[in-house]
Every structure is written in structure tokens, then in C-alpha cells.
C-alpha positions as CSV (number, residue, x, y, z in Angstrom):
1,X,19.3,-9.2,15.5
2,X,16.8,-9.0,12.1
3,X,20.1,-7.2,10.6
4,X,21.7,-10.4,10.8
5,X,19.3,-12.8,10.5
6,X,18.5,-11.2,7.2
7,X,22.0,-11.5,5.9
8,X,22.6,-15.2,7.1
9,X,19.3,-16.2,6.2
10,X,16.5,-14.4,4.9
11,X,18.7,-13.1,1.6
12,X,19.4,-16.3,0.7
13,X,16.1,-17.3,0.2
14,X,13.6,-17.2,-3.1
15,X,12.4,-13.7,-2.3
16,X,8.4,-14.9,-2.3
17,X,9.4,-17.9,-0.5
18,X,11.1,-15.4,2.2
19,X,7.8,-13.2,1.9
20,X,5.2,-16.4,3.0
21,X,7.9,-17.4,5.8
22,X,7.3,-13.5,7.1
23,X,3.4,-13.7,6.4
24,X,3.5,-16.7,8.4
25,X,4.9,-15.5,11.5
26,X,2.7,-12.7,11.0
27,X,-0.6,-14.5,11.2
28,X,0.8,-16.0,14.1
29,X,1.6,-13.1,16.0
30,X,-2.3,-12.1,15.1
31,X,-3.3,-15.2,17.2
32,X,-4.0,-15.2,21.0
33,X,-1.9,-14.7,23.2
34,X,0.7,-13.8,20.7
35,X,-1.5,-11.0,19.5
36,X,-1.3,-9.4,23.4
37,X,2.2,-9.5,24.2
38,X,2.8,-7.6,20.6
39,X,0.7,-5.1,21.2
40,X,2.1,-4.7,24.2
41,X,5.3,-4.0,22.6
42,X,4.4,-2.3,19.8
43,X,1.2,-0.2,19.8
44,X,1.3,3.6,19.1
45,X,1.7,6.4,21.2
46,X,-2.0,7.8,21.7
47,X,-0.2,11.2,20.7
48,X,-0.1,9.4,16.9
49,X,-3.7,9.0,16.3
50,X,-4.9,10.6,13.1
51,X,-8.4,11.5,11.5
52,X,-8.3,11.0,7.6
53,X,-11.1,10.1,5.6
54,X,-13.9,10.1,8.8
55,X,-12.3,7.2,10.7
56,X,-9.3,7.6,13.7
57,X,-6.2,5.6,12.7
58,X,-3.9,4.8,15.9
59,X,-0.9,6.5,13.9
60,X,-0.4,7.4,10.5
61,X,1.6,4.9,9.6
62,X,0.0,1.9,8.0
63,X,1.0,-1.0,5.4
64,X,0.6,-0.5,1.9
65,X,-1.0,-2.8,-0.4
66,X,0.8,-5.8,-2.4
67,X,1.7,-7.0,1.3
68,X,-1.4,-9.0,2.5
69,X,-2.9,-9.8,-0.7
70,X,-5.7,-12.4,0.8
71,X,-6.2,-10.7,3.9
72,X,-4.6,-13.1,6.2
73,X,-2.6,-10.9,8.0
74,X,-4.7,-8.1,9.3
75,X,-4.7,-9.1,13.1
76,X,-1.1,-9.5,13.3
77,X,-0.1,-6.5,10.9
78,X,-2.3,-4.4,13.6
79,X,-0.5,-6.2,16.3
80,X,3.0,-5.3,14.9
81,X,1.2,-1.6,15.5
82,X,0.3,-0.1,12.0
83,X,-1.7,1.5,11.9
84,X,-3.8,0.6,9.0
85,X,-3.9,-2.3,6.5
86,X,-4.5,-1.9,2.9
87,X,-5.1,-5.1,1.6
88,X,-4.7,-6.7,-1.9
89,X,-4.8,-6.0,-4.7
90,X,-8.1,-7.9,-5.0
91,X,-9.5,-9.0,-8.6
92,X,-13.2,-9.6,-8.8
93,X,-12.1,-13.5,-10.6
94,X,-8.9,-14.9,-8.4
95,X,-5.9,-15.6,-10.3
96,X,-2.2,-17.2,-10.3
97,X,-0.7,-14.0,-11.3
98,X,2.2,-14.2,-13.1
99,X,4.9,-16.6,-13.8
100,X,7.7,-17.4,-11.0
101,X,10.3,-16.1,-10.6
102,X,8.8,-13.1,-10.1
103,X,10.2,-11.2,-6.8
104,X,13.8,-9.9,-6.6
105,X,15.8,-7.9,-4.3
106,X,18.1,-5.8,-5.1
107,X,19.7,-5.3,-2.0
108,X,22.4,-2.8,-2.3
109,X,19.5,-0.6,-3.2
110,X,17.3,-1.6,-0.8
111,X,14.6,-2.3,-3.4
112,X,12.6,-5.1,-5.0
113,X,11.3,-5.7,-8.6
114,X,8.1,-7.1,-8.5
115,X,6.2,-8.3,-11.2
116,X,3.2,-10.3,-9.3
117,X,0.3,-9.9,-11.2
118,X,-2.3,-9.2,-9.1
119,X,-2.4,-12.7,-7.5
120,X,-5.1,-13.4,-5.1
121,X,-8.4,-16.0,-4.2
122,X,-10.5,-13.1,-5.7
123,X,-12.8,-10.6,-4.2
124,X,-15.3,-13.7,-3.0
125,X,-12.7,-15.0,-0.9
126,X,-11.6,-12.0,0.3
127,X,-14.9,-10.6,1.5
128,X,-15.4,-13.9,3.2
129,X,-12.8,-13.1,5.4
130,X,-13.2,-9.6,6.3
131,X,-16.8,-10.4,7.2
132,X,-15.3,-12.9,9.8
133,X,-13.1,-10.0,10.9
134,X,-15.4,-7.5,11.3
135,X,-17.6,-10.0,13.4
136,X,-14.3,-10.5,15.7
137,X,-14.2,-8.3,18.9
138,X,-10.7,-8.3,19.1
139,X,-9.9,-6.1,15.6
140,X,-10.6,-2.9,15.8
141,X,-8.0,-1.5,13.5
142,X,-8.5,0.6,10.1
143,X,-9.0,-1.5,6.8
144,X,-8.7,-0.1,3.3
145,X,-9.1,-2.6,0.7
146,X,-7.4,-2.3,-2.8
147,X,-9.1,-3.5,-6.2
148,X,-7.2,-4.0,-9.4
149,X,-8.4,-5.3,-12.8
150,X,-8.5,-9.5,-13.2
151,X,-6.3,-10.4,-16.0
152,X,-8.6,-12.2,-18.2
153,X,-10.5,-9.4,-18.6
154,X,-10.5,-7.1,-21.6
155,X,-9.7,-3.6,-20.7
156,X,-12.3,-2.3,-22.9
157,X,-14.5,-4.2,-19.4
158,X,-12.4,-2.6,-16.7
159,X,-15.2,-1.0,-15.1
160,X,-17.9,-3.5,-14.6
161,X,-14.7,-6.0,-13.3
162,X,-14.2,-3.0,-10.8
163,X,-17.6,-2.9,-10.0
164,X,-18.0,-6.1,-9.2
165,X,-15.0,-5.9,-6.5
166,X,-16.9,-3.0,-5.2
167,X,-19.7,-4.3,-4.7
168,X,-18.8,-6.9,-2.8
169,X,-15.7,-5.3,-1.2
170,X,-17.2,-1.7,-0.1
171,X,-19.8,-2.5,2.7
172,X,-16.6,-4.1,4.0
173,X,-14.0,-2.1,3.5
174,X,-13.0,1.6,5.2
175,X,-11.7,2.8,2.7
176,X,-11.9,1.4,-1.5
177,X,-8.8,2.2,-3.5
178,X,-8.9,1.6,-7.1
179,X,-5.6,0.6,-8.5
180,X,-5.0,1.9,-12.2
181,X,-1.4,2.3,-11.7
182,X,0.1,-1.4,-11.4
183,X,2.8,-2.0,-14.7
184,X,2.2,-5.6,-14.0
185,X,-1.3,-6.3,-15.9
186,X,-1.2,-6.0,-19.5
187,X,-2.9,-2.0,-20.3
188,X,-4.0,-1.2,-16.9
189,X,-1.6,1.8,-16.8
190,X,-3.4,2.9,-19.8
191,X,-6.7,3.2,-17.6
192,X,-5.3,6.2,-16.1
193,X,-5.8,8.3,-19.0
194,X,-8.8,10.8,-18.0
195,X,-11.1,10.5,-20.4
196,X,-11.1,6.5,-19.5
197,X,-10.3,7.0,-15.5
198,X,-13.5,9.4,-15.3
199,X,-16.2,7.2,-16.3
200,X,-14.5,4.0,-14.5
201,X,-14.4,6.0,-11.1
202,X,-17.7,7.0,-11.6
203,X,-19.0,3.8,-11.6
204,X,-17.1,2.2,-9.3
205,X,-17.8,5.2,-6.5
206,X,-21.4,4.5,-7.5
207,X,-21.1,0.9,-6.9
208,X,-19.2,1.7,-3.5
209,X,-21.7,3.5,-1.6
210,X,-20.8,5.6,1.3
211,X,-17.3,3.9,1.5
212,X,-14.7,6.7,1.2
213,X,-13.2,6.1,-2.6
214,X,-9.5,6.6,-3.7
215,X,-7.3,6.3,-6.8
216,X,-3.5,5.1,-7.1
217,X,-1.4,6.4,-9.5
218,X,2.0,6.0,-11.0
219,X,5.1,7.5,-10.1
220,X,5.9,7.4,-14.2
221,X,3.1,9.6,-15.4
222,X,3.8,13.5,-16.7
223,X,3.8,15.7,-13.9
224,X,0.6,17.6,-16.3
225,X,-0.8,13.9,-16.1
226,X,-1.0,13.9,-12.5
227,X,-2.3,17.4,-12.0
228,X,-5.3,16.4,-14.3
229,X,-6.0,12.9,-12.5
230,X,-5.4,15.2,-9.2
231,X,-8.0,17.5,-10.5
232,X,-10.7,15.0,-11.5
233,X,-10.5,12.9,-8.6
234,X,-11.2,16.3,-6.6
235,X,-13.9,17.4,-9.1
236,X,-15.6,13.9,-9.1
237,X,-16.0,13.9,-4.9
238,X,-13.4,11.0,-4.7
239,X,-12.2,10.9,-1.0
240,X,-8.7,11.1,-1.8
241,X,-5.9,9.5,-3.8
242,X,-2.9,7.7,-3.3
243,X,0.8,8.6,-4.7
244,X,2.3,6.3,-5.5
245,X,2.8,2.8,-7.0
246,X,5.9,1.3,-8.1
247,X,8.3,2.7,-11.2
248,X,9.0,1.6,-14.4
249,X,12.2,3.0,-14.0
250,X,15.9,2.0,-13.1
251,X,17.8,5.3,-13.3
252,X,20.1,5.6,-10.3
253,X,20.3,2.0,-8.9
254,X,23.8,0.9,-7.5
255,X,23.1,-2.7,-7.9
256,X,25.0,-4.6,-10.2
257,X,23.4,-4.1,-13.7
258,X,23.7,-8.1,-14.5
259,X,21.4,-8.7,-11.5
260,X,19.1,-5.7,-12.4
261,X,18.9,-7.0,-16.3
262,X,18.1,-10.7,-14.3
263,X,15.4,-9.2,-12.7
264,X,13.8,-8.3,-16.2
265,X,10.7,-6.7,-15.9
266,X,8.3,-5.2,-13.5
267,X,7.1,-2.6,-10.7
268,X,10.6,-1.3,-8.8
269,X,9.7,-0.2,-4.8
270,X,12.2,1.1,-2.1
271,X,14.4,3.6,-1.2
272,X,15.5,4.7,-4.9
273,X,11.7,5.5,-5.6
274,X,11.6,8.0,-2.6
275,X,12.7,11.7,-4.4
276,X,9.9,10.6,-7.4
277,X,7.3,9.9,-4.9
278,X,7.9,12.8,-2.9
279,X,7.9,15.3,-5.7
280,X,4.4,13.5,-6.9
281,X,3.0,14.2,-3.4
282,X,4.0,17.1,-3.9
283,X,2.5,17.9,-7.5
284,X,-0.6,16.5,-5.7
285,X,-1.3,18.6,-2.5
286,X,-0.6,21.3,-4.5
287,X,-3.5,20.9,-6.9
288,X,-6.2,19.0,-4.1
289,X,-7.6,21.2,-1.1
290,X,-6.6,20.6,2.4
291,X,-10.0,18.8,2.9
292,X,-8.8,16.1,0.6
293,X,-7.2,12.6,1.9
294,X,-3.6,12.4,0.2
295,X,-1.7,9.2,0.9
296,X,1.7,9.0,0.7
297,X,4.3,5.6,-0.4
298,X,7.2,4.8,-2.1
299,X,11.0,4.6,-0.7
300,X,9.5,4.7,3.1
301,X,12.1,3.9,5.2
302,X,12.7,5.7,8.2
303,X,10.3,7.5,10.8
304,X,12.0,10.4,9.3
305,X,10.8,9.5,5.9
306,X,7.3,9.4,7.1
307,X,7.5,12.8,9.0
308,X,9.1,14.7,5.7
309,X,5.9,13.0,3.8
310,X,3.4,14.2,6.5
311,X,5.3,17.7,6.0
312,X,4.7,17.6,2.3
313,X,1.1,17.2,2.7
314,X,0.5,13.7,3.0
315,X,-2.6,12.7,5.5
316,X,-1.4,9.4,5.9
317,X,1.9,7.4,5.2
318,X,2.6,3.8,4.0
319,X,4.8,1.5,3.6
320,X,6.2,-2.1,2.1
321,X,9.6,-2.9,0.9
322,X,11.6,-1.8,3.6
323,X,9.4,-4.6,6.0
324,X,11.8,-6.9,4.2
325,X,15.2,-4.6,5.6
326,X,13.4,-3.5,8.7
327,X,11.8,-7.1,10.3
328,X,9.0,-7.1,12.2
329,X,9.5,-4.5,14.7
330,X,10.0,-1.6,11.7
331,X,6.6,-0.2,12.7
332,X,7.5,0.5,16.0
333,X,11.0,1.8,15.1
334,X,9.0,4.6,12.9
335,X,6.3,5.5,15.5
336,X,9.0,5.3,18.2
337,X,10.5,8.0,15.8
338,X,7.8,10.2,15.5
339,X,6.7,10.6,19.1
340,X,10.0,11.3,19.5
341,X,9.5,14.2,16.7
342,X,6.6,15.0,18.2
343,X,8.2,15.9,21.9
344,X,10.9,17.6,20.4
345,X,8.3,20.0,18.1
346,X,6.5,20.3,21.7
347,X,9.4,21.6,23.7
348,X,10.5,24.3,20.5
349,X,6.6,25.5,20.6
């Protein structure tokens, strides 16, 4: 049915406009009693819960951030039976982003270019809401919230812009991420360098408290780049990191070049990013001990995809682009999938 309905429809649309038509069902099904019959439908197997980073997530499968940038969509993401929501990417001043157009699919990759700019109401608004949702009986579910740099800053200011986020963002959050790694902000990639990344994560974990603290990263970096961030997130007590954000790249796509070239610039997500990602989580676990959190995303499709993460290393799994592909019930397709992985791994033991 979504199949189709994305083919008649959905792909015909402005690819934003198509992404606040989904949000808005979304929020819907977060409302009462839509939010019941959902869950009904859709909520994990108790066999998928998963401890990471102190807290019990109801599978390991949750939504990565750039989806619900304004957390709006928690109740019904959690509904649709994720099972966590990072939201964001919050800036401590709220921005436009970027000029639109500035979403494309590229559909016979199964991909998007994005080059969104980090917009959002700003971390004010944002913690507004998630105090009103952690007020609310009826969410229970695991929220990490992801903080980016606001444009008008100067880099050379990154870290108290971060720190404010935190501030205001940590007592809220499960889990803080702190994104370095977005191609879409003029020199935040460039913040991943160590000798900068150290001191900024410093601060910001001070800032944050007891709130478990992560990094994203690129996809793009060296593979001796990401063994050193690897190695100072470990040796600075961060809680984990996450691998990885979208590419730079656009080696291997099948779309028609015209259409990539029309895209122009900006962050590429989806199936052709899954063999980088993969071989960064791999780089990763390899370097980090077992104790660390290591979240895995990029090229997610498939509950297959999110078991031969889990096998590399990864604690947790997330996803985006292939919501767009997938529809609504893509979260239960996966942890459908891995229960059913699980009972097979059951009857071999």
C-alpha cells in the first residue's frame, strides 16, 4: 500500500513539503486514542529491550536525528514503536536554515541530499517542550537530544554556543549528542579536528552534568582521524559516540547524474552510505572498549541491516531516510525482523 502511495503521490511532491505532510500524521498518531491503537500494532517484542548508556530502550532500534527537529513528534514516533527519539539538531539561537530548495531524493538510490541547515525554534523552544513531555504520564520512551552549532555564530565561539544548548537541553535530555559532523554549517566539520573537539567536549560534558554525553562524526574523515576522535572520546569519559552523519560523497550512485548535479550540494543519507558507515563502526568498536555506547546509522534499511550493525559492535541502531521508502509501519517491519532473528538464533543454540 505505502509502496504505491509513495509512487502516485508522495514522489511527486517538494521533498520537505512531503516530509511535514509525514510529520503531521505523525503527531497525530501521538494523540489519544490514536496513540493506543498504534502501539497496539506496533510496539516491540519485550525480547528487544536493550540497556545502553544506564537507561532500557524497548528495542534497539530508534530514529536518528534531522527527523524531528522541534520535538513535535516524540509521542507518535514512540507510538510507531522506536525505540528511541533523537531529536534535532537543536541550536542554542533558532534559525531558518538554509535556502529552499534544499531536500532531494534521489530515488533510484534510495537516498536524499540534504542541505537543511540546522533549522529549528532554538534550544528555548525545544526545552519548553520536552519539559511538557516529561510532565506527561503517557511517554515513557528514551529521548536523546542532538546540539549543533547556530549559524551566526563564529566558530572560533563554538563551545560556549554548545554550552548554552547544554545547559538548557541536558537536565532534559537522556542522552546529549554533540554534532560536529553536519557538512551543512559553514566550518563545523572543521570542529572535529582534536586539538579543537577536546576542549569543546570538555565543556560541554561539563555543562551537561550527569546526562550521558556523545559525539557524531563523519563518514568522510581518515580512518586515522576517527581512531583518534574514537580514542579521545574514550579518554575524556564521554558516554559514547555516534557513526555516522551524512557524506560528502557521490561515488557509486545510479541516479541520473543531471538530477544528482540539480541537487547541488549537501549531506547524502541512505542506502549508498551503508558499506562507509559500516566500516566506520567498525574502525570504532575496534578502538573503544566494550563498556562504551557505540551508535550506529547510515544506509539503515532493513531489520537485517540493523542486525549486521548490532553484529559489528553497535549498542544501538538508527535510522532516517529509508522512513521516506519504508512509511510508517518501517519500524515494525525491522523489529518484526529481528525477533524473528532472534527465535531463529534461539532454536540453533
Amino acid at each position: 500500500m505505502y509502496p504505491l502511495l509513495f509512487r502516485v503521490v508522495l514522489a511527486r511532491l517538494d521533498a520537505e513539503f512531503a516530509h511535514h505532510c509525514g510529520m503531521a500524521v505523525v503527531r497525530v498518531l501521538g494523540a489519544r486514542p490514536f496513540a493506543w491503537v498504534a502501539r497496539a500494532v506496533t510496539a516491540p517484542d519485550r525480547s528487544l529491550r536493550t540497556r545502553a548508556l544506564g537507561l532500557t530502550f524497548d528495542s534497539p532500534f530508534g530514529v536518528a536525528a534531522g527527523f524531528d527537529k522541534n520535538v513535535v513528534g516524540v509521542r507518535g514516533l514512540t507510538a510507531l514503536g522506536f525505540g528511541h527519539i533523537e531529536v534535532g539538531t537543536v541550536t542554542a539561537i533558532p534559525q531558518d536554515g538554509n535556502p529552499k530548495p534544499r531536500l532531494f531524493r534521489l530515488i533510484p538510490d534510495r537516498a536524499v541530499v540534504n542541505r537543511m541547515g540546522f533549522n529549528n525554534r532554538g534550544a528555548q523552544a525545544a526545552a519548553a517542550r520536552l519539559v511538557r513531555l516529561r510532565r506527561s504520564r503517557r511517554h515513557r520512551g528514551v529521548i536523546g537530544v542532538n546540539i549543533g552549532k547556530s549559524r551566526v555564530v563564529d566558530v572560533a565561539d563554538a563551545t560556549a554556543d554548545y554550552v548554552r544548548s547544554a545547559r538548557l537541553l541536558a537536565p532534559l535530555a537522556d542522552y546529549l549528542a554533540v554534532n560536529v559532523s553536519s557538512p551543512n554549517t559553514p566550518g563545523l566539520r572543521g570542529l572535529q579536528a582534536v586539538e579543537t573537539l577536546r576542549p569543546l567536549l570538555q565543556a560541554v560534558k561539563g555543562a551537561a552534568g550527569a546526562t550521558p554525553l556523545l559525539v557524531k562524526i563523519a563518514p568522510d574523515l581518515a580512518d586515522d582521524e576517527i581512531a583518534a576522535i574514537a580514542a579521545m572520546a574514550v579518554d575524556e569519559q564521554l558516554a559514547g559516540i555516534i557513526v555516522t552523519n551524512t557524506t560528502i560523497s557521490r561515488e557509486g550512485l545510479t541516479t541520473d547524474p543531471a538530477i544528482v548535479a540539480a541537487a547541488g550540494e549537501g549531506g547524502l543519507s541512505g542506502a549508498p552510505l551503508k558499506r562507509r558507515a559500516l566500516a566506520v563502526l567498525r574502525q570504532v568498536r575496534a578502538v573503544v572498549p566494550a563498556s562504551f555506547t557505540v551508535i550506529a546509522v547510515g544506509g539503515v534499511e532493513t531489520a537485517a541491516d540493523v542486525q549486521e550493525r548490532l553484529d559489528a559492535g553497535a549498542d544501538l541502531v538508527q535510522g532516517y531516510t529509508a522512513f521516506l521508502y519504508r512509511g510508517p509501519l518501517w519500524a515494525r517491519q525491522v523489529n518484526r525482523g529481528l525477533k524473528r532473528g532472534l527465535k531463529r538464533g534461539s532454536a540453533r543454540a
